[in-house]
C-alpha positions as CSV (number, residue, x, y, z in Angstrom):
1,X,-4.6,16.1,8.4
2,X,-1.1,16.2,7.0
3,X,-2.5,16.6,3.6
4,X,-4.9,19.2,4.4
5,X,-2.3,21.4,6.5
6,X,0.4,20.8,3.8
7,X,3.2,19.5,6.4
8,X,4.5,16.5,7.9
9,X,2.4,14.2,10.1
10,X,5.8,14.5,12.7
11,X,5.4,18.1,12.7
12,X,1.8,18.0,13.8
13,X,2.9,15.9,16.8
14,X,6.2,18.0,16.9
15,X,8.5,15.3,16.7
16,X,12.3,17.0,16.7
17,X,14.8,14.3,16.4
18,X,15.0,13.8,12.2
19,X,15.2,10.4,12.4
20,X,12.3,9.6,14.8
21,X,10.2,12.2,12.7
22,X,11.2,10.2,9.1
23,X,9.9,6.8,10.7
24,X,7.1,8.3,12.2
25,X,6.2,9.8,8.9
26,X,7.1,6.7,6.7
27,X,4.5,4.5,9.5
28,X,1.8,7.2,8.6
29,X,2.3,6.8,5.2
30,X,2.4,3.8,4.9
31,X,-1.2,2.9,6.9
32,X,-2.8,6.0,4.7
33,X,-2.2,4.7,1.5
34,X,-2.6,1.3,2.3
35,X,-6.2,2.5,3.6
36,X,-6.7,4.6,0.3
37,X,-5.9,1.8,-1.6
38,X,-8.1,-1.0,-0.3
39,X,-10.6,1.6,-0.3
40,X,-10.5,1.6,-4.2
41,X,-10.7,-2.5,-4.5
42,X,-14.1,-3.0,-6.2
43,X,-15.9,-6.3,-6.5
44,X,-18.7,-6.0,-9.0
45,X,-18.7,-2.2,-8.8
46,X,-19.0,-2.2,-5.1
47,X,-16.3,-1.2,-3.0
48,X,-14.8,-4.1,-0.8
49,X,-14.4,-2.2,2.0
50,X,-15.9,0.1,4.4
51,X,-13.7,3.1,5.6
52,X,-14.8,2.0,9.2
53,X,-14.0,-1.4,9.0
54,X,-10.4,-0.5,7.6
55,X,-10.1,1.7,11.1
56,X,-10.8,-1.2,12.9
57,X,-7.5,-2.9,14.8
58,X,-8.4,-6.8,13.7
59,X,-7.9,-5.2,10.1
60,X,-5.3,-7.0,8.1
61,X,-3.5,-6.4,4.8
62,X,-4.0,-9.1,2.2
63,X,-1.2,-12.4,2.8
64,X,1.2,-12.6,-0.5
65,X,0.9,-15.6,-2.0
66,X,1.9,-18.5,-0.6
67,X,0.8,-21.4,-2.5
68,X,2.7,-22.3,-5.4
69,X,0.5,-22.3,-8.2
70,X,-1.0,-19.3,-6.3
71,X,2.4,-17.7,-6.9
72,X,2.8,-18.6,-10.6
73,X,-0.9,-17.5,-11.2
74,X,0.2,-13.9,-9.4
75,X,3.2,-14.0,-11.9
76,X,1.3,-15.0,-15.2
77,X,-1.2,-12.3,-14.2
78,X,2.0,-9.6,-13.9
79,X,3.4,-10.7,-17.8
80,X,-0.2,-10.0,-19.0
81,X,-0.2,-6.6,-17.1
82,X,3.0,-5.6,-19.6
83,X,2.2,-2.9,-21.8
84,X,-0.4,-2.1,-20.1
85,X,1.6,0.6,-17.5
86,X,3.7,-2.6,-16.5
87,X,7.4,-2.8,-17.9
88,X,10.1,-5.2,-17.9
89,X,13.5,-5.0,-16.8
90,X,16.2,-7.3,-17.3
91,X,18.6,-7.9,-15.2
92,X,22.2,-9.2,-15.7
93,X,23.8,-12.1,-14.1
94,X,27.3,-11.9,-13.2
């Protein structure tokens, strides 16, 4: 709705203190593209995911890695990503 009114989803609920209004906005944010993204995820040029099942409460966002070797695969997979809209940065140790 924010989108197609061109405003802020705290003005549609007319939220007036700023800083209520900048969470409240963040929160929405944050749930839409999380939504929009999974909606993307294709497995075998199927979608993953149903728009209704993402409204659902029970839905969950993907755990990050926890395993180990999980975590060094997720890493290994980033350094092949570079060049390819990935960069790296350096950072310096003091």
């Amino acid at each position: 709705m924010s989108k197609t009114n061109h405003c802020r989803a705290s003005n549609l609920v007319d939220i007036t203190s700023k800083w209520a209004a900048y969470q409240f906005d963040a929160a929405v944010s944050f749930i839409g593209i999380s939504i929009e993204n999974a909606l993307q995820e294709m497995t075998k040029g199927v979608s993953k995911y149903r728009l209704s099942d993402l409204l659902k409460p029970e839905y969950k966002l993907p755990r990050p890695p926890t395993d180990k070797q999980e975590e060094k695969n997720a890493i290994n997979w980033l350094k092949m990503q570079v060049g390819r809209g990935v960069k790296v940065f350096k950072v310096k140790k003091e």
